[in-house]
N, C-alpha and C positions, 0 to 999 in steps of 0.2 A: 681270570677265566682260565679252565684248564684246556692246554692245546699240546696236540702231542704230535710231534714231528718223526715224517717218516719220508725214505725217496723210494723210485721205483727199484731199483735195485735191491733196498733192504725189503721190502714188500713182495720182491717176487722171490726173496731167497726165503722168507717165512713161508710161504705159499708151496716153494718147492720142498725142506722141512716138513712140513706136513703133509707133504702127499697128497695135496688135493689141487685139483684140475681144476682152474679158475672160471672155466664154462660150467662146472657141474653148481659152483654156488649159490647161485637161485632157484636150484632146486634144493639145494641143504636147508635153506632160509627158510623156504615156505614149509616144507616138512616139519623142520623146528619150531615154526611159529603154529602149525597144526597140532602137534603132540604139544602144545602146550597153550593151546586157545586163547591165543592172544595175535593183535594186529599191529602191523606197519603202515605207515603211510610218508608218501615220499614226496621232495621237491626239490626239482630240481632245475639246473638254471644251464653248465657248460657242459654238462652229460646228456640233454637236450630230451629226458624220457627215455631214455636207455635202460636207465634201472626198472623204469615200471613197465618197459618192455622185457625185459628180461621176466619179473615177476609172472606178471598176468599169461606168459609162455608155457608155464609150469598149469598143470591141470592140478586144479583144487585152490588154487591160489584166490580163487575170489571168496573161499571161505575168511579168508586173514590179509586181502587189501582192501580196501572198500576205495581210497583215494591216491595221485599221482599228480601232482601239481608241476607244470613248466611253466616255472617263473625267469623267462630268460630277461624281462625287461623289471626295472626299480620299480615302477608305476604297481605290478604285481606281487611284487615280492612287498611292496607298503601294504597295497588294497587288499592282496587275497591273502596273505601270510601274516600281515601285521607286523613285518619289520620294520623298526622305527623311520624316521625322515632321517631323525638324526645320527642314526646308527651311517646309515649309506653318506649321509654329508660330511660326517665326520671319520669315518675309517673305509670307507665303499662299500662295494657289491662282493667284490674282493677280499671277505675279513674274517675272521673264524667269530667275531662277532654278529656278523649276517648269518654264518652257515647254522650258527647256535639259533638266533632269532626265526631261521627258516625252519627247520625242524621243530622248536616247539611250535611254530603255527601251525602248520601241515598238522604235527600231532595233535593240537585243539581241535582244528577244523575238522578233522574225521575222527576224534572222539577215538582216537587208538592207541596203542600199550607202549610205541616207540616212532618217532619222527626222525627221519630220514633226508639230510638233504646235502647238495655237491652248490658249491659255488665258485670259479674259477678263470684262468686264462686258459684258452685251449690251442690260440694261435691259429695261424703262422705270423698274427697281427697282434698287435692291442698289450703286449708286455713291455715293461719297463725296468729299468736298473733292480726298484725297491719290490715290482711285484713281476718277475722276471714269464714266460711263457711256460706253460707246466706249473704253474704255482696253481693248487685247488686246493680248497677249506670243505671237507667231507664235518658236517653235524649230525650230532646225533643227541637225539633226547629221548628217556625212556622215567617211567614214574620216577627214579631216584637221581639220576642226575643229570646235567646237558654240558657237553662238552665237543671241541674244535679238533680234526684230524688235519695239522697241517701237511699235503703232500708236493714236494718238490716232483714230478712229474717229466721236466723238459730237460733235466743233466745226461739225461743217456741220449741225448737229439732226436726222442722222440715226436713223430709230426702229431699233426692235429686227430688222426682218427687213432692214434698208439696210447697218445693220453687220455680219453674218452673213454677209451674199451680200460686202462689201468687204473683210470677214478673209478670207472664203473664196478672194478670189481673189488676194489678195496673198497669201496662204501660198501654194496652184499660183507664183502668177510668181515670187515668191521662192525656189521648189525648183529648177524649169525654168533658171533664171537659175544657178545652184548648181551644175545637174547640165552646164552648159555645152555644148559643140559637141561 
């Protein structure tokens, strides 16, 4: 599986590099997915609907979302996403193997051109040695391939709503980026 490692710091120095305001990305997104008629759909789990609040914020935007799934519990992310049993039993919720399995569902279930999905620790509880707090798995599936953003998130001591708003917007720039010119 392909998975590509990034922290917050190398993320905000890309960010800065290109001159672009990490609040304007949702609307870069929906514009580029309008000038080129095609759709997103998102799921998400420690971002909590952030992104598809950010989305549906953007006027025109329901021409290119149709779907927004928060799948913050397993039972969900099985039933409504169709992530295996054994995907979550054998590497968790926590896995760029989930965040792969979350995004192509989401992209099946509404039937659209790219799947979108964050699955992570957000803290200030629940991390551990092997999956430390600030660890999130941004997926992403578009027609030609599905692949794992692993983002270290919590090395600059960011709290819970710093890494939220930073998965948030690397998933938008990492779709944007995806969905290209």
């Amino acid at each position: 599986m392909n998975t590509v490692i990034i922290t917050a710091k190398e993320f905000l120095h890309i960010l800065n590099e290109k001159g672009i305001n990490p609040d304007n990305l949702s609307q870069m997104v929906v514009k580029r997915l309008i000038e080129k008629g095609e759709k997103l759909a998102t799921a998400e789990s420690c971002t909590g609907g952030s992104i598809s609040k950010r989305i549906t914020d953007i006027s025109g935007a329901s021409g290119v979302f149709d779907c927004g799934v928060c799948s913050y519990g397993n039972n969900i992310k099985s039933k409504v996403l169709g992530v295996k049993s054994e995907t979550l039993e054998r590497v968790g919720a926590v896995s760029p193997e989930t965040a792969v399995e979350m995004a192509l569902g989401v992209k099946k279930l509404a039937n659209s051109h790219y799947g979108l999905s964050t699955t992570g620790i957000a803290g200030p509880t629940g991390g551990t040695k092997e999956k430390p707090v600030g660890l999130v798995y941004i997926g992403i599936s578009t027609q030609k391939n599905s692949y794992a953003i692993r983002a270290l998130l919590g090395e600059e001591g960011y709290n819970r709503e710093n890494i939220r708003k930073i998965a948030t917007d690397l998933a938008l720039f990492s779709i944007y980026s995806e969905i290209g010119e």
